[in-house]
C-alpha positions as CSV (number, residue, x, y, z in Angstrom):
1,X,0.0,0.0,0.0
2,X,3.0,2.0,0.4
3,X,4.7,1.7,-2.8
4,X,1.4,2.2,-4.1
5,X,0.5,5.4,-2.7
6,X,3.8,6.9,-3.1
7,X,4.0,6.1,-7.1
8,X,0.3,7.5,-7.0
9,X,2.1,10.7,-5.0
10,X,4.6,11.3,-7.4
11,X,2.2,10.4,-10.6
12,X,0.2,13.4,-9.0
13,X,2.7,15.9,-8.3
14,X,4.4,15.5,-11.8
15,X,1.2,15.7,-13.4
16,X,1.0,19.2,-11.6
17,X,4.2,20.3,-12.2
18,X,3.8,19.8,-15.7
19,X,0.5,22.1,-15.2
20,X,2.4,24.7,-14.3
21,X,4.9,24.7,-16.9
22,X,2.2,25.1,-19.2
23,X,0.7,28.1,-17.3
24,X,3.9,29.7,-16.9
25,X,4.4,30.0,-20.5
26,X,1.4,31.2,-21.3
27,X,1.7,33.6,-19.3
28,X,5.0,34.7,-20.6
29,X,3.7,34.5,-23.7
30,X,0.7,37.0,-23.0
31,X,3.2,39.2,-21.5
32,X,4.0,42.7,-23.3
33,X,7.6,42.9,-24.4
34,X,9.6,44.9,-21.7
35,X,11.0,48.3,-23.0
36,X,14.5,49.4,-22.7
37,X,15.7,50.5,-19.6
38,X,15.9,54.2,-19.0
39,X,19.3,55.3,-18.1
40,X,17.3,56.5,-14.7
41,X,16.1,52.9,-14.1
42,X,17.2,50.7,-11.1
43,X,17.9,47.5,-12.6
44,X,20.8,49.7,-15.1
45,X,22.1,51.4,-13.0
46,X,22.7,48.3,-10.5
47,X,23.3,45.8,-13.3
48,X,25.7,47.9,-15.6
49,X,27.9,50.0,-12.8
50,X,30.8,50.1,-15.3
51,X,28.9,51.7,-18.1
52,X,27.4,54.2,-15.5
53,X,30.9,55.2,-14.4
54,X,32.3,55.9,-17.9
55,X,29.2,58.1,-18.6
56,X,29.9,59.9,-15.3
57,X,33.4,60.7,-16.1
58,X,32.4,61.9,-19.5
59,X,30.2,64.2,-18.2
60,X,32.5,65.4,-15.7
61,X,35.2,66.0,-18.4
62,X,32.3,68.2,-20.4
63,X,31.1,70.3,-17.8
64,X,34.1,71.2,-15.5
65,X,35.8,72.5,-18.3
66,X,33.0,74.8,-19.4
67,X,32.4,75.8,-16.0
68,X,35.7,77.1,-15.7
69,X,35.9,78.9,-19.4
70,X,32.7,80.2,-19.4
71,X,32.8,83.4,-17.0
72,X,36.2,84.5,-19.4
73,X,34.7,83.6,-22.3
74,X,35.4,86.8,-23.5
75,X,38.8,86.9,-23.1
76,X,40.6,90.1,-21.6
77,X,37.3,92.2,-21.4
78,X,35.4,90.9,-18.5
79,X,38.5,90.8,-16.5
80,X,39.9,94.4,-17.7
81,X,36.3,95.9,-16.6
82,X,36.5,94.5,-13.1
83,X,40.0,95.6,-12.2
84,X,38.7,98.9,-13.8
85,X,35.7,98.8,-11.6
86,X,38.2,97.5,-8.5
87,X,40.3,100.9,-9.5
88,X,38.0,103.2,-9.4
89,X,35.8,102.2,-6.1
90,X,39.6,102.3,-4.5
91,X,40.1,105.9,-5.4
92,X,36.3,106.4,-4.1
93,X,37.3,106.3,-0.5
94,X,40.8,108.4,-1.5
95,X,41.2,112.1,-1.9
96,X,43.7,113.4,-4.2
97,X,46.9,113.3,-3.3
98,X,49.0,116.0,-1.5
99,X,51.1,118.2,-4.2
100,X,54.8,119.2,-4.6
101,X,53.6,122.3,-5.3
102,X,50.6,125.0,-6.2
103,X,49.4,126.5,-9.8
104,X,48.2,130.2,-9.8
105,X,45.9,130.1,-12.3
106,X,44.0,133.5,-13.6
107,X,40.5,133.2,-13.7
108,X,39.5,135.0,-17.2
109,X,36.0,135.7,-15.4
110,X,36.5,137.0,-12.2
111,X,39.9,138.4,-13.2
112,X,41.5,136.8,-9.7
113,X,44.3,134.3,-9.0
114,X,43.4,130.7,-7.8
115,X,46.2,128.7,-6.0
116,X,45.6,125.1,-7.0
117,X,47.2,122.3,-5.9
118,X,49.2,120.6,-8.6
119,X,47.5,117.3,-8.2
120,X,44.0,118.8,-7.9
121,X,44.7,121.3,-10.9
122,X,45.6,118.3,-12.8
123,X,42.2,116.7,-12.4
124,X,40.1,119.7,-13.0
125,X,42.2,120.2,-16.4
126,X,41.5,116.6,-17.4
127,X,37.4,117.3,-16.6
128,X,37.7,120.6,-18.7
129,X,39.7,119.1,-21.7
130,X,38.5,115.6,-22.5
131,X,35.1,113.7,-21.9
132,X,34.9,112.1,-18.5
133,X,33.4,109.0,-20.4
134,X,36.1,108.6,-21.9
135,X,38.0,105.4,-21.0
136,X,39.9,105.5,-18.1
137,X,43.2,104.7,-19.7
138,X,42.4,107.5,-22.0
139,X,42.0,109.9,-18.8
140,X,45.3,108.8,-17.6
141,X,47.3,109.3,-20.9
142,X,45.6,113.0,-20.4
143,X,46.3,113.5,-16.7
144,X,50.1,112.4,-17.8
145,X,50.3,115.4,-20.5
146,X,48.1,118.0,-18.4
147,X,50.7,117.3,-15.6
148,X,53.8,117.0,-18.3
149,X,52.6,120.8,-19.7
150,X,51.8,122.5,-16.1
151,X,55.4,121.3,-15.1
152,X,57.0,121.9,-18.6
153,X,55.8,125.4,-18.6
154,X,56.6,126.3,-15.0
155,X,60.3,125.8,-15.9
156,X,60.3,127.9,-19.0
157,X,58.3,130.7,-17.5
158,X,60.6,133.7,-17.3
159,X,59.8,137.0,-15.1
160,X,57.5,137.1,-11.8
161,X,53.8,136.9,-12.7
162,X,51.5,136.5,-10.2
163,X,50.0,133.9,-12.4
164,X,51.2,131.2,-14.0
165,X,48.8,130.4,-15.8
166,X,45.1,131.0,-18.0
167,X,42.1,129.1,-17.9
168,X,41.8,129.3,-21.4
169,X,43.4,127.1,-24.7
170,X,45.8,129.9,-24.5
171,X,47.6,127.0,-21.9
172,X,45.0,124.4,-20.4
173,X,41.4,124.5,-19.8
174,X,40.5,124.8,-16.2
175,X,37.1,124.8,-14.3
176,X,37.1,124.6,-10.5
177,X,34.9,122.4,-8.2
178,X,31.9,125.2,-8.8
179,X,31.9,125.6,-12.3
180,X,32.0,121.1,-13.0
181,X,29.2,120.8,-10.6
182,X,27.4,123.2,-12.4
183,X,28.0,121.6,-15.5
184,X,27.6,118.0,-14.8
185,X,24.9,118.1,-12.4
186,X,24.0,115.0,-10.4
187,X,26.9,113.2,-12.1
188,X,29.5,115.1,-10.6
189,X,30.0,112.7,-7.8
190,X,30.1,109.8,-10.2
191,X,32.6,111.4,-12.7
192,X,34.8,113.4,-10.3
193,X,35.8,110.0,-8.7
194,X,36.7,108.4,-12.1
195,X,39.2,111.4,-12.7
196,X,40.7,110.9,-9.2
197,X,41.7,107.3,-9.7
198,X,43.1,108.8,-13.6
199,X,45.1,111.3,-11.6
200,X,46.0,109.0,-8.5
201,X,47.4,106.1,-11.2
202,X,50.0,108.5,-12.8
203,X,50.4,110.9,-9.3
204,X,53.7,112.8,-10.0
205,X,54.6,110.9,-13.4
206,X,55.4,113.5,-16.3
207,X,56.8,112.7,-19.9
208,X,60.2,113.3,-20.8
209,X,62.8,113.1,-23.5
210,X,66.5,113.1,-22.7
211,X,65.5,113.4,-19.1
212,X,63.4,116.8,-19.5
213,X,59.8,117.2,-19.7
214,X,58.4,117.4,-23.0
215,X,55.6,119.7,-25.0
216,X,53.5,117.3,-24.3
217,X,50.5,118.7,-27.3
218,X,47.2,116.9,-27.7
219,X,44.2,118.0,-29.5
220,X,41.0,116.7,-30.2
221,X,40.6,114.6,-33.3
222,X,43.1,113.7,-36.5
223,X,42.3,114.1,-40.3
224,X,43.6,109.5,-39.7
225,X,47.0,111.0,-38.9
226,X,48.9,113.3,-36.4
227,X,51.3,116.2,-37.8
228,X,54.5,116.8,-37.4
229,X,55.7,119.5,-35.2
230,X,56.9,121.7,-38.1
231,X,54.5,121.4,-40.5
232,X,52.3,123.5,-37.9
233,X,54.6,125.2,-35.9
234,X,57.6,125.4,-37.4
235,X,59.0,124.1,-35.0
236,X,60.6,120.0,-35.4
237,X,60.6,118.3,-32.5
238,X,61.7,115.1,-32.5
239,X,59.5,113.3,-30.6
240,X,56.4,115.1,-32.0
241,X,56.3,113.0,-35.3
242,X,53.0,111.4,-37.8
243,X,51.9,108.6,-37.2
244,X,48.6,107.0,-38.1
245,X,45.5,107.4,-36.2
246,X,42.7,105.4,-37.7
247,X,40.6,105.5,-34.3
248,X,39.3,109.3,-35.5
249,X,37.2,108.3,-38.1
250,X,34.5,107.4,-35.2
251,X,35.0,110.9,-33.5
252,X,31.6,113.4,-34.0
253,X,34.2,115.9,-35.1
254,X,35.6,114.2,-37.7
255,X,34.1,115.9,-40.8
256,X,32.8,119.5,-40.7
257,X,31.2,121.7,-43.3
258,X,32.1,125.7,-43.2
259,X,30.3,127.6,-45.8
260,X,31.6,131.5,-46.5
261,X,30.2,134.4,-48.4
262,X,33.6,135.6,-51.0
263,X,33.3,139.2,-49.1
264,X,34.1,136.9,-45.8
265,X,36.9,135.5,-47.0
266,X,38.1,138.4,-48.9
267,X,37.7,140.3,-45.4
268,X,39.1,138.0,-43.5
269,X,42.4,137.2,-45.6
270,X,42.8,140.2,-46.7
271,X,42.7,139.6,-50.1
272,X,40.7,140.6,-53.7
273,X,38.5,138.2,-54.7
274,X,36.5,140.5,-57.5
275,X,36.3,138.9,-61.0
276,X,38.7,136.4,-62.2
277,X,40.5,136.0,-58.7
278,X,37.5,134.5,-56.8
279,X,38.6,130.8,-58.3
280,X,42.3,131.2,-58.1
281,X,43.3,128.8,-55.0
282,X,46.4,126.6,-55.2
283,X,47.0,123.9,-52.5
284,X,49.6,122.1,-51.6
285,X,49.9,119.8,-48.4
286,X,51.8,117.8,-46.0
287,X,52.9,114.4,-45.5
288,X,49.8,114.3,-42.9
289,X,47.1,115.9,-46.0
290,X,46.5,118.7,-44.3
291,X,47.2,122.0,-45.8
292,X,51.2,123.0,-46.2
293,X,50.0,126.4,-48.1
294,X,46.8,128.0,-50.1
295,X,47.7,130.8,-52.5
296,X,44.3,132.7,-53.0
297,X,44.4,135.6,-55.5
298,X,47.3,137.0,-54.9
299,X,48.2,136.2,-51.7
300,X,49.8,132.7,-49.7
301,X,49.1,131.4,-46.3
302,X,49.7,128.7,-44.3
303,X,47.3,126.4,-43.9
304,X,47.6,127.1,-40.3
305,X,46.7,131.3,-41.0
306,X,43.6,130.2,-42.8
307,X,42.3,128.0,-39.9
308,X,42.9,130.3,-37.5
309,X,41.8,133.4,-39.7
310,X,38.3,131.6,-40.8
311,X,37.9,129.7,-37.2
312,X,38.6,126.4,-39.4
313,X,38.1,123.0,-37.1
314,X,41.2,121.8,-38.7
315,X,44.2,122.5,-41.3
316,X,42.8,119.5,-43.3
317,X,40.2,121.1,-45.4
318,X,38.9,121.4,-49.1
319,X,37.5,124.4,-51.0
320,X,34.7,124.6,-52.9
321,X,33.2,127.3,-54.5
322,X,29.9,127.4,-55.6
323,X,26.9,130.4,-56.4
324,X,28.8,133.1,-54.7
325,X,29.9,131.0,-51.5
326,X,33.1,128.8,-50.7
327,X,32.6,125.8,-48.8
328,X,35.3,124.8,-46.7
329,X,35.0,120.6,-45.8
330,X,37.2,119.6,-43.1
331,X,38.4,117.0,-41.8
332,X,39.8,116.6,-37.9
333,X,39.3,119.0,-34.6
334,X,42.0,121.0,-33.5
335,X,46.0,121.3,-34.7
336,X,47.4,117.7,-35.3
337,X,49.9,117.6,-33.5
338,X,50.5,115.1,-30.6
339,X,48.3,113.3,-28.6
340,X,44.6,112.8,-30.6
341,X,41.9,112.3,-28.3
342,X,39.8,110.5,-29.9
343,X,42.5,108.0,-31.0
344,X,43.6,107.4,-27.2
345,X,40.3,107.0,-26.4
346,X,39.7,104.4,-29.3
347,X,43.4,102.8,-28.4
348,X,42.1,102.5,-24.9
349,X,38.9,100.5,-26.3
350,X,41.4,97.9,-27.5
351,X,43.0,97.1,-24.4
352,X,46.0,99.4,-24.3
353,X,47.2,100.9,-21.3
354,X,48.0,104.7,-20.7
355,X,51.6,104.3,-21.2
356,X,51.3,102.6,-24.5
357,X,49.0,105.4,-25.5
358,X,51.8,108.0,-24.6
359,X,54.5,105.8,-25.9
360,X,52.7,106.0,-29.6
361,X,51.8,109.6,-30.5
362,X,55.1,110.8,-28.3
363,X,58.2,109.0,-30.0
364,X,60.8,108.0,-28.0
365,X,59.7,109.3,-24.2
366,X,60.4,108.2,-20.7
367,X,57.9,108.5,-18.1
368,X,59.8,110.1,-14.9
369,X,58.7,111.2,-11.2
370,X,58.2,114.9,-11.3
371,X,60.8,115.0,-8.5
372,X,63.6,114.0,-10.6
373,X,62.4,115.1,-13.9
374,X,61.7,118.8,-11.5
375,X,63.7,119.1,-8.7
376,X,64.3,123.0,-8.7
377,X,60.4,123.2,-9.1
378,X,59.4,120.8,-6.3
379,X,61.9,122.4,-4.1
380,X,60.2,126.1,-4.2
């Protein structure tokens, strides 16, 4: 009964164990097909830990590196404009520096003396002669050559005046700290302190050449190039020489336009113009294209005479004449000769500093403390 049962047992149970086989299958076969595994699946990530890795260093190797390149990717600009920024809050909490000496400037207004600290003079001449938005490397090239001319001219001036100086073109523009709040307004504050950290960065520096200060020149905008020295004044000096200044052509006073009645012109040259002589110009010009001489009727003048006799813009100019009139078109502001504005402004927008700006429209100069450039000047 024993064996009997058991092989009845076992006939039963593999019986059912071949009943579920049969369901097994048919359930797998009823079953959907799985679908890949997303990479943010369990089974992956536990089953395939090598892939997982390699993808994790991959990404690493992407990332990091753009993380650390992105912030610069513009190269020197985004770095130049925070140590700009640095620079000026710095001067912010500064006040100018103490001077080696005064300037007594005339006031052509008031008709009094002002005693200015050199240092503080300085500034006020760079807010009264170029743009205080300007770039800052551009106000330092200018605070170098105010402070070069102040220091230049103190050494030449002969006699005992009571002043040294104007506060006209005749030697440098200067406004006190009235006159620029009244003419900047509520961005005084703003601009004054961008001129202090100009004047701070080149404190006591002046330009020189053979170890004494320089004529340091500067004007507003070029024709594209600078003059020489004698081609304007007469005067050839060698570290006043042309050179190409293509920044200009984006100054507002580039071009100008002046038109003139013949009687003005005949008035203000002195000269006939009646009849046959009205047309009879002759030009010729510098190495620089602007004007060398103009022979009008029956007369010749420098092309520095005629700009200053008609109030020209520039030496650089071409005559027209046309229904009675004479246009004069110009190009450039101001003599040519030296430092252009415009141009250090423009060199400044490419990343050079004030002392490359110097170093190209003044050939061949050292910059030098005032002290040692001055010392019978600093010692008064």
């Amino acid at each position: 009964m024993k064996q009997s049962w058991y092989r009845a047992k076992n006939g039963d149970s593999a019986k059912q164990k071949a009943l579920l086989k049969q369901k097994a299958l048919k359930k797998l076969q009823q079953r959907k097909p799985l679908k890949a595994a997303t990479a943010g699946s369990r089974p992956s990530r536990w089953r395939h830990p090598a892939i997982w890795l390699g993808v994790s260093l991959f990404a690493v190797i992407l990332i990091v590196p753009a993380l650390v390149v992105g912030p610069f990717s513009k190269g020197d600009t985004a770095l130049s404009n925070t140590e700009k920024e640095r620079e000026i809050a710095k001067a912010e909490h500064r006040e100018i520096p103490q001077s080696a000496f005064s300037v007594a400037v005339m006031r052509t207004a008031s008709e009094q003396i002002e005693n200015v600290p050199l240092e503080t003079y300085v500034a006020r001449v760079v807010a009264s002669e170029m743009p205080a938005d300007f770039e800052l490397e551009a106000l330092k090239a200018q605070s170098l050559a105010a402070r070069t001319y102040i220091v230049n001219h103190l050494l030449s001036q002969k006699g005992k005046d009571s002043a040294n100086v104007t506060d006209t073109v005749q030697h440098q523009v200067y406004k006190n700290e009235d006159e620029l709040r009244k003419a900047w307004g509520s961005s005084f504050e703003e601009k004054m302190k961008k001129l202090k950290t100009a004047v701070q960065a080149t404190e006591g520096e002046i330009l020189t050449y053979h170890r004494k200060p320089i004529t340091p020149s500067f004007f507003s905008t070029s024709n594209g190039y600078t003059e020489n020295s004698e081609d304007y004044w007469g005067q050839k000096l060698p570290y006043l020489r042309s050179v190409k200044s293509p920044w200009d052509l984006d100054s507002p006073k580039f071009k100008d336009q002046e038109v003139f009645t013949k009687n003005q012109v005949a008035q203000a040259l002195g000269v006939n113009l009646a009849g046959g002589n009205a047309a009879a110009f002759e030009v010729t010009r510098t190495d620089s294209g602007r004007v060398a001489q103009l022979k009008l009727g029956e007369r010749t003048f420098s092309g520095k005479q005629v700009r200053e006799l008609l109030r020209l813009p520039s030496s650089d100019f071409r005559i027209e004449e046309k229904n009675g009139h004479f246009i004069f078109t110009t190009k450039g502001f101001g003599h040519g000769v030296g430092m252009s504005q415009y141009g250090a402004n423009g060199m400044a927008r490419e990343g050079k500093t004030y002392k490359d700006i110097v170093s190209y429209y003044y050939h061949d100069v050292e910059i030098r403390p005032v002290q040692e450039a001055a010392p019978a000047l600093v010692s008064k």
